[in-house]
C-alpha positions in Angstrom: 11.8 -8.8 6.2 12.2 -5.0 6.5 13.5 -4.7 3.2 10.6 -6.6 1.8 7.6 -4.7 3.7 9.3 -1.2 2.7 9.0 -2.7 -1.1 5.6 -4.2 -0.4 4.0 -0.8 -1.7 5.7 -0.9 -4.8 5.1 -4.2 -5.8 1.6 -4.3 -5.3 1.3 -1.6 -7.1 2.7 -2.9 -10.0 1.0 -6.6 -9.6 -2.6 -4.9 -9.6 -2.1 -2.9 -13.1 -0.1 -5.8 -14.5 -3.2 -7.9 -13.8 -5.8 -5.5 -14.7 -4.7 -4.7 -17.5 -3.9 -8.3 -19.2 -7.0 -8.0 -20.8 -5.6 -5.2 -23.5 -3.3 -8.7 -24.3 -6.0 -9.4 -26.7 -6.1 -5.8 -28.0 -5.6 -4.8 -31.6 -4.7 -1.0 -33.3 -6.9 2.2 -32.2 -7.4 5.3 -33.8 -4.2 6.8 -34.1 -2.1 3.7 -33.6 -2.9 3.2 -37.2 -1.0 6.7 -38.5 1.7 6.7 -36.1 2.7 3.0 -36.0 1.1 1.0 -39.1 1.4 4.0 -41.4 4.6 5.9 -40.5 7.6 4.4 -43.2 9.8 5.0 -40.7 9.0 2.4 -38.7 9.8 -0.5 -40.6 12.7 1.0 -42.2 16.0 0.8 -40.1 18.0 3.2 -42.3 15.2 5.6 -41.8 15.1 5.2 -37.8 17.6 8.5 -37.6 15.0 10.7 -39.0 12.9 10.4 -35.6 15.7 12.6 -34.4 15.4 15.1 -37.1 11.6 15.0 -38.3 8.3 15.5 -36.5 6.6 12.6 -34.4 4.3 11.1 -37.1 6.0 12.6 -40.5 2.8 14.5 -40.8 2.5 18.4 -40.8 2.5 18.9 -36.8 4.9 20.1 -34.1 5.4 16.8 -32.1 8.9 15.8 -31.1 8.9 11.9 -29.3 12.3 10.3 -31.0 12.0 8.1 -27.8 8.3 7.3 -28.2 9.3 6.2 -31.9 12.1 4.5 -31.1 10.1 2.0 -29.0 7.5 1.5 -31.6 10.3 0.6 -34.1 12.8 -1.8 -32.1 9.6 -3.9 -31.1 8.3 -3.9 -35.4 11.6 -5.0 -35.6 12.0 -8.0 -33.0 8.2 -9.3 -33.6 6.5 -7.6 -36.3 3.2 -5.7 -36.4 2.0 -7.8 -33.4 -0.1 -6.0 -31.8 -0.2 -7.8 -28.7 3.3 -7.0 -28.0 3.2 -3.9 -27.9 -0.1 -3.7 -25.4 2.5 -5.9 -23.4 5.2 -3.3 -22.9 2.4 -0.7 -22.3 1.3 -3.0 -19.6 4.9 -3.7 -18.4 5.7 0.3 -18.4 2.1 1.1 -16.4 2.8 -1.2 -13.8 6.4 0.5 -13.6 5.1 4.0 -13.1 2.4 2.6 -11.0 5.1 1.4 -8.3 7.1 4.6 -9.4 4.2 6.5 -8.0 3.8 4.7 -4.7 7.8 5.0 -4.2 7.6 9.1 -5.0 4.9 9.1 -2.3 6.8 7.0 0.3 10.2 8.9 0.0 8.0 12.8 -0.2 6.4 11.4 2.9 9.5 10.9 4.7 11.7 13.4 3.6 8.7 16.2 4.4 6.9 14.4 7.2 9.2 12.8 8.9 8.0 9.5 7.7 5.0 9.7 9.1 2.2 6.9 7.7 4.7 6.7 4.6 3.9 3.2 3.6 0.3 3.8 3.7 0.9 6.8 1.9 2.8 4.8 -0.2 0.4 1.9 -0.5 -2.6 3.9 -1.1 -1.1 6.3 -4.1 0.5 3.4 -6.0 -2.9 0.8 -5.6 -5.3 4.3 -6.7 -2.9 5.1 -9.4 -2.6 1.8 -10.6 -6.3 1.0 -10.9 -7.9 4.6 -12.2 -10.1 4.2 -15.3 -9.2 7.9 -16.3 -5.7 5.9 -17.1 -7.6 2.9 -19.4 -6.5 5.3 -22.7 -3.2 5.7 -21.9 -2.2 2.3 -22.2 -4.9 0.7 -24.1 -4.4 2.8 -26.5 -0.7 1.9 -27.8 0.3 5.7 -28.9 -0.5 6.4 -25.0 3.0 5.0 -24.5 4.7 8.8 -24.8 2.3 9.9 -21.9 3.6 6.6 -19.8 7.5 7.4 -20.8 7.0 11.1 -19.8 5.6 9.7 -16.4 8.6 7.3 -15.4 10.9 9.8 -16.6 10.1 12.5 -14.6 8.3 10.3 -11.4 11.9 8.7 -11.9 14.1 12.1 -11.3 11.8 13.3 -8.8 12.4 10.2 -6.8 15.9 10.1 -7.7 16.5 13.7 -6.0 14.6 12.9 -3.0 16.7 9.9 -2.0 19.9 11.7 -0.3 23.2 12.5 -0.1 23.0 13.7 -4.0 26.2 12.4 -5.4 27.3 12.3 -9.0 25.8 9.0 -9.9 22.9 10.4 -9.0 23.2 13.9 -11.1 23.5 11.6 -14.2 20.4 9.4 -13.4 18.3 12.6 -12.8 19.7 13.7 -16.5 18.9 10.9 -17.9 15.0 10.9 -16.4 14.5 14.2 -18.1 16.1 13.4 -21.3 13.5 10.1 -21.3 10.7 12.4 -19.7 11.4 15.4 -22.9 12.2 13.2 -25.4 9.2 10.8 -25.4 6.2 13.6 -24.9 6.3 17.3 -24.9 5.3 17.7 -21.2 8.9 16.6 -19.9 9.9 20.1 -20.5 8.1 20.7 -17.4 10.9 18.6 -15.3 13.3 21.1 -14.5 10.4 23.1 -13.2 9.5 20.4 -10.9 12.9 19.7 -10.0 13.4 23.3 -9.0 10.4 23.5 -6.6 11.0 20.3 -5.3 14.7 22.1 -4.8 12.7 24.6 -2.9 10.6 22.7 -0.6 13.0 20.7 0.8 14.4 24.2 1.9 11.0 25.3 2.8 10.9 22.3 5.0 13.9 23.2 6.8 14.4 26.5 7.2 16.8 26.1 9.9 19.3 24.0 8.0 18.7 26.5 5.1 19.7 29.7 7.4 22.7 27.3 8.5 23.7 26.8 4.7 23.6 30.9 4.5 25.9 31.2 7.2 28.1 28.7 6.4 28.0 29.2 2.2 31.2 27.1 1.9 30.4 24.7 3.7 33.5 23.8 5.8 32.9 25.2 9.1 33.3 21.6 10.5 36.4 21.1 9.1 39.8 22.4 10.3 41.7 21.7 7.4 40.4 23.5 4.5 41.7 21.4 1.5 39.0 18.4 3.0 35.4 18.9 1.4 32.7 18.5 3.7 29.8 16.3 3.2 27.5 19.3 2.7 30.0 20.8 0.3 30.2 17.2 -1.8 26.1 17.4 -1.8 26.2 21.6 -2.9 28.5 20.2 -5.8 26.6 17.9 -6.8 23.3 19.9 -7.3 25.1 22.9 -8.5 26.4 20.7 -11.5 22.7 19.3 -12.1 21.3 22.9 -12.2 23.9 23.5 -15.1 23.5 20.4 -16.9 19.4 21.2 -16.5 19.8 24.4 -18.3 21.9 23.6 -20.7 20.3 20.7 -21.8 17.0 22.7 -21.7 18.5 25.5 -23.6 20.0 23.1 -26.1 16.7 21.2 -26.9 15.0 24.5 -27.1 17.5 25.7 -30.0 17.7 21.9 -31.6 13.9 21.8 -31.9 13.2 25.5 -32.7 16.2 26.3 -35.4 17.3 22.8 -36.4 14.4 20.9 -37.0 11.9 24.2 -37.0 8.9 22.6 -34.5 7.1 25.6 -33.0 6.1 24.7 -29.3 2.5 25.7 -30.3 0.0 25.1 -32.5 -0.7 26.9 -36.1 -4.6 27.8 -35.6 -5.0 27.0 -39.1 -3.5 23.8 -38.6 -5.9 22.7 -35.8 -9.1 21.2 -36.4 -12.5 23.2 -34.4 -14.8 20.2 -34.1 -11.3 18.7 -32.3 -10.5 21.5 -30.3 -13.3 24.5 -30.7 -11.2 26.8 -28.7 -9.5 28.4 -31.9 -12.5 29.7 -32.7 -13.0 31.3 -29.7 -11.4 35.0 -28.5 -12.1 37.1 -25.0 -13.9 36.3 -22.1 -14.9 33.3 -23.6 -11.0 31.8 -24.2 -10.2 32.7 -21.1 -13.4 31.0 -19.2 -14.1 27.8 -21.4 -10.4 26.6 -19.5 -12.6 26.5 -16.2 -14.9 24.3 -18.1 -12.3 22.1 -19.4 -11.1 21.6 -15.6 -14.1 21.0 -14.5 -14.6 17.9 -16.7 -11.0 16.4 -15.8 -11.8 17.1 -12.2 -15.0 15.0 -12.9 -13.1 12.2 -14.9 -10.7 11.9 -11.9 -13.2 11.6 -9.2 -16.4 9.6 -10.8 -14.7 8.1 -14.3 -18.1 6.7 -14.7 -18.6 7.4 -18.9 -15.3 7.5 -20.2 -14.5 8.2 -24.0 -11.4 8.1 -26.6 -13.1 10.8 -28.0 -14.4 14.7 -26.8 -14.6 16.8 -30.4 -17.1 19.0 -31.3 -20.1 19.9 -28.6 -19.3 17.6 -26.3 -17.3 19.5 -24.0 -18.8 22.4 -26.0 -18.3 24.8 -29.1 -19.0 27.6 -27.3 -18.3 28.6 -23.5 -21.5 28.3 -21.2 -21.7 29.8 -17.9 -24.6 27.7 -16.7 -22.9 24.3 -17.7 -22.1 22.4 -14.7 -18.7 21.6 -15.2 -18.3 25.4 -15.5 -19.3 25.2 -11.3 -17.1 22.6 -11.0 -14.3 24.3 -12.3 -14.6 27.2 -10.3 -15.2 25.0 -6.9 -12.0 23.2 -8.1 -9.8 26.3 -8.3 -11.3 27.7 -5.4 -10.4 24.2 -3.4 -7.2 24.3 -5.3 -5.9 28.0 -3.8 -7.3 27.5 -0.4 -5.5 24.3 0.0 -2.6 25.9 -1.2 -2.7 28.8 1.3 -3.5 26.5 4.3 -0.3 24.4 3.3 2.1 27.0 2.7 1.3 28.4 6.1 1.3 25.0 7.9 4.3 24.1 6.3 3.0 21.2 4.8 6.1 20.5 2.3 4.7 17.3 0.6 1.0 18.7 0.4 2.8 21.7 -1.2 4.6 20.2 -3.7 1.8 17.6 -4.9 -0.5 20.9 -5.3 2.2 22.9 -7.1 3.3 19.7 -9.6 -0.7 19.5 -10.8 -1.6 22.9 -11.1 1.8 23.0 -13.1 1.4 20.0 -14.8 -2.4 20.6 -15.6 -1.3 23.3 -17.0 0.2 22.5 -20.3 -2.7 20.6 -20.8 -5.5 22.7 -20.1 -5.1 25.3 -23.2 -5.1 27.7 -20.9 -1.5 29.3 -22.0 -1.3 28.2 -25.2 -3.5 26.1 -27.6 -2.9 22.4 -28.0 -4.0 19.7 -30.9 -7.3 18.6 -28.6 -9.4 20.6 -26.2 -9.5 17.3 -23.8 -8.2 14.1 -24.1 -8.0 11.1 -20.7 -4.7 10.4 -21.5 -3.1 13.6 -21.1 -4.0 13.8 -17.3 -1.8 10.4 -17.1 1.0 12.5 -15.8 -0.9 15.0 -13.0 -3.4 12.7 -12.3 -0.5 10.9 -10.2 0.1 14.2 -8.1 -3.7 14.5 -7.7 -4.1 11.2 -5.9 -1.2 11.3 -3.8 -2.8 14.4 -2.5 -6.2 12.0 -2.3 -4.0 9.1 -0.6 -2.8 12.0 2.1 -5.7 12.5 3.1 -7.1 9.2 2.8 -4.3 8.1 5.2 -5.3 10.2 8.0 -8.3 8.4 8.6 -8.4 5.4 10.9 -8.1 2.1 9.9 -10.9 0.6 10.6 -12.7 3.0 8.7 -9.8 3.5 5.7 -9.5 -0.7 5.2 -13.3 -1.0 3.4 -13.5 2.6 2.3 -10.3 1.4 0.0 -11.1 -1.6 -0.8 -14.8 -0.4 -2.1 -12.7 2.4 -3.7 -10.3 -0.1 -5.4 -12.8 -2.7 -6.2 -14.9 0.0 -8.1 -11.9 1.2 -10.0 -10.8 -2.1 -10.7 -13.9 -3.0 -12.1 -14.4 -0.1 -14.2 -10.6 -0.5 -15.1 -11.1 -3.8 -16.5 -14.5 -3.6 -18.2 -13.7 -0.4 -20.1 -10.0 -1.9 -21.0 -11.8 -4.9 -22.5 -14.4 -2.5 -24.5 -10.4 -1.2 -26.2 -10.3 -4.7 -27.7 -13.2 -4.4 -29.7 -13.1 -1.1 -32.2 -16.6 -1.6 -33.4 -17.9 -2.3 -29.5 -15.6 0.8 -27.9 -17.3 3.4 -30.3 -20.4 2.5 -30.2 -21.1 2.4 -26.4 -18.8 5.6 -25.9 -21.0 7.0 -28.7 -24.5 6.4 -26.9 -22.6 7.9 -24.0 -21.0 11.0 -26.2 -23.5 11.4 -29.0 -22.1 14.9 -29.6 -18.8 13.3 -30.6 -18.1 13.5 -34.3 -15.2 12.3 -34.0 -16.8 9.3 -33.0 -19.1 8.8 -35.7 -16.5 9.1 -38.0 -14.4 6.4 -36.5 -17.8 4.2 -36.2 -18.4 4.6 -40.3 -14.8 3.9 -41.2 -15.0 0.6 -39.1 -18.3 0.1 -40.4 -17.0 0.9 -44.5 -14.0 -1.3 -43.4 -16.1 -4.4 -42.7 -18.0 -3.8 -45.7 -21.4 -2.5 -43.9 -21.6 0.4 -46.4 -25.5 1.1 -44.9 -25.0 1.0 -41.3 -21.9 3.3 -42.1 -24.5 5.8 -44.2 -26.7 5.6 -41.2 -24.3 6.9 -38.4 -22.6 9.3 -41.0 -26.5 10.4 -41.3 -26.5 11.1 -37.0 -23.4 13.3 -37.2 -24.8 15.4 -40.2 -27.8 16.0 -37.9 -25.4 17.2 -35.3 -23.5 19.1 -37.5 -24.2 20.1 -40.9 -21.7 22.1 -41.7 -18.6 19.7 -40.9 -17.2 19.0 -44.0 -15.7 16.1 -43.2 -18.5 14.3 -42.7 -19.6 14.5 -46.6 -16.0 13.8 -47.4 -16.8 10.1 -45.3 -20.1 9.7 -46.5 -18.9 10.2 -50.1 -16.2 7.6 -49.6 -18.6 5.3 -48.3 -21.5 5.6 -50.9 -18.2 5.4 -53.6 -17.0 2.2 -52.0 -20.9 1.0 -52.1 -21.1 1.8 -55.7 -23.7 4.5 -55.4 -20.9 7.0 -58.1 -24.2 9.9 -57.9 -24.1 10.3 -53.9 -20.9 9.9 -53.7 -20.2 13.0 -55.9 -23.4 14.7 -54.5 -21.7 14.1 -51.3 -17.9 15.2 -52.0 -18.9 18.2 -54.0 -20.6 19.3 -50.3 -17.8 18.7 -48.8 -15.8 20.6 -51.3 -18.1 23.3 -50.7 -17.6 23.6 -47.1 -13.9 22.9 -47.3 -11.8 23.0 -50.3 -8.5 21.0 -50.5 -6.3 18.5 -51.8 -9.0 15.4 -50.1 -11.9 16.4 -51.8 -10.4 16.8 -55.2 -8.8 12.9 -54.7 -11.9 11.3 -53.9 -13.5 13.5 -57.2 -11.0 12.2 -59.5 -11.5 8.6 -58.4 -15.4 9.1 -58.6 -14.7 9.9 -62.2 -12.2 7.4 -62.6 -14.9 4.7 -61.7 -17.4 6.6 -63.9 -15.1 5.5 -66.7 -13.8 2.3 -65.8 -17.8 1.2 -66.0 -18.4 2.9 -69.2 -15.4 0.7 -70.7 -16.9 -2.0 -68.9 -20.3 -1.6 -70.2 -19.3 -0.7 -73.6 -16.8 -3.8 -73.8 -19.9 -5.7 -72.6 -21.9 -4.5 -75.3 -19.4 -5.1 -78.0 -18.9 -8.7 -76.9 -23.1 -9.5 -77.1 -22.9 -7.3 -80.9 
């Protein structure tokens, strides 16, 4: 009976996103499931599976590393084909995993830094709120958000691993092997050591007395007579000194691996990244180092009211240019201001698990927020899979402080809402045409959007509603070039050979390359497969 109440938190967690999100069983392939699982040769090609270790993430020019991530994607082509409702399966399987993942992290942190105080509502709370968030829908929806899920249970997994004491040997190897499934499935499990280490420090935080004890005594055997017997604490020093060394060296080694044997930079070539995508490579000064507070802002708002979500933030919609009266801009600030103050007030209370949870998401945010370095997207729901689950075990703290009587319906209105959002948005994922046009009346500064609109639109073979959204984006932004470059290969698949070169020659103008030239030759290639037609038509009547 004990065993089963402490597991209760776990396994409701899991039960509520495993039922939630059944509805992505009906799912098909979105936006980039197409080039990194229906378009990658790898992938159906056993005797090409060893090149996930040595090549890039999608074979295309980028610096992604997930051999893991792949991995998965292959096995399951392999066992069932291109059936895309497996594969929304084991997305579903590994979110209700990392869901109870998160309530066990929260359970164990609460105990080992609060002396177990309210740890299964703790527990409870951060599991249920992680498992229902809407900000999470993309994630696993979306069937590339697999790495972001990976990353989570690898390093969720180690964290909880390290917290649950003595640390033996056993133990040392199962932390290793989080992080090597945490680094090797999405580029944010480099970040694990890191954690590890202040986790490593707030449990000494916590107990400053043991710690002055351990400085006293650095051998460890002061309650031994007999020298040649280890003591307990000397067994557990062992341990963690041989997980520190297999952390850096393993850390060290991918570093060299990825850097000077496979040559994958760990940032982005600006000429490589797209500005409608991420606009921040355009910008320089003041305005790179303030448009970050704007980007917070809007993940801070996703978290708290994930009201109009989108698979899509290009061009203006979180903005080409930094703003100081845009409201998110407030936001931010408030956010960092909240985020330091709580800080402070923990440190000085010495309140370890508040500490910790504040530390992981500013750290984990971090990477994320292009605030150090640039990354391939200015904002993206997915990426905050990973500190979104430190964020609302900080919420669930709090949360459980209140009484019941006035914590029981505040939750369940709180789950109920998420749930329902959850659901409904998950089920918009099934439907390609349906997810980008409502996220489109919601975002109508996304291009991005109206690119993926037309291409479903062209796909179906509804040439003029794709010439009429391809028409909206122009209006938003003329001077994207590859909007022409669509709106030519939809007025050439419609048969309209004068537009369609009107069209490509624009975008040639704005942006010359190896696409435009393509779609120019097969303009004239049509050109002259009608002239033969025509002229063999005209023979045949003579």
């Amino acid at each position: 009976m004990l065993a089963s109440r402490r597991n209760a938190p776990a396994v409701l967690s899991a039960l509520l996103a495993a039922i939630l999100y059944s509805v992505t069983l009906w799912g098909t392939y979105v936006y980039d499931d197409y080039a990194i699982i229906r378009e990658d040769p790898r992938i159906e090609s056993p005797s090409r599976w060893y090149q996930f270790w040595t090549q890039n993430y999608n074979g295309q020019v980028d610096n992604l590393y997930r051999p893991i991530t792949s991995i998965t994607y292959a096995l399951q082509i392999w066992l069932h084909g291109p059936r895309a409702w497996a594969f929304h399966l084991v997305n579903l399987l590994l979110h209700a995993a990392m869901s109870a993942l998160v309530a066990i992290f929260a359970m164990r942190m609460t105990e080992t830094f609060a002396n177990g105080a309210r740890s299964q509502r703790v527990g409870l709370l951060s599991g249920l709120l992680f498992a229902a968030h809407p900000v999470h829908v993309e994630a696993i929806a979306n069937i590339v958000g697999r790495a972001e899920i990976l990353c989570g249970i690898g390093t969720i997994g180690g964290l909880i691993l390290y917290l649950n004491r003595p640390m033996t040997g056993a133990k040392v190897l199962g932390i290793v092997g989080c992080f090597l499934l945490a680094l090797l499935s999405k580029e944010l499990g480099i970040l694990f050591p890191l954690l590890l280490f202040m986790l490593m420090l707030c449990r000494r935080f916590a107990k400053p007395q043991a710690a002055a004890e351990a400085a006293s005594d650095p051998a460890g055997v002061l309650a031994y007579a007999d020298p040649d017997v280890a003591s307990p604490d000397l067994a557990e020093r062992r341990a963690t000194t041989w997980l520190i060394v297999a952390m850096c060296w393993l850390l060290a080694g991918y570093i060299i691996i990825r850097e000077q044997v496979i040559h994958l930079k760990f940032w982005w070539d600006r000429s490589f990244l797209d500005w409608t995508v991420n606009p921040l490579v355009h910008m320089s000064g003041g305005e790179r180092l303030l448009m970050p507070i704007t980007i917070f802002g809007h993940y801070i708002a996703v978290l708290i009211a994930p009201i109009h979500l989108s698979p899509d933030y290009s061009a203006n919609t979180i903005g080409l240019h930094f703003n100081p009266r845009d409201p998110y801009f407030a936001i931010g600030v408030v956010a960092i201001i909240a985020w330091i103050a709580l800080a402070i007030f923990a440190f000085v209370r010495r309140n370890v698990a508040l500490l910790f949870c504040l530390l992981a998401f500013g750290v984990t945010y971090g990477v994320i927020s292009n605030v150090v370095s640039l990354i391939g997207t200015i904002f993206g729901e997915r990426l905050i899979y990973l500190p979104s689950a430190f964020f609302l075990i900080l919420i669930s703290m709090a949360l459980a402080k209140v009484s019941w009587k006035l914590l029981a319906p505040l939750v369940t209105c709180l789950l109920l809402l998420g749930s329902l959002r959850t659901f409904t948005y998950a089920r918009l994922w099934n439907d390609k045409i349906r997810l980008f046009e409502t996220t489109l009346a919601h975002h109508p500064d996304s291009i991005r959007l109206y690119l993926l609109l037309a291409n479903e639109y062209r796909d179906h073979g509804q040439y003029a509603k794709a010439k009429a959204v391809l028409d909206r984006a122009a209006e938003h932004l003329p001077n994207y070039w590859e909007i022409w470059l669509q709106a030519g290969v939809n007025a050439l698949k419609a048969g309209d050979l004068d537009d369609a070169e009107r069209y490509i020659l624009r975008a040639m103008k704005l942006q010359p390359g190896p696409a435009t030239s393509y779609w120019l030759t097969q303009i004239e290639a049509r050109r002259a497969t009608t002239r033969a037609a025509t002229k063999g038509a005209a023979d045949t009547r003579r």
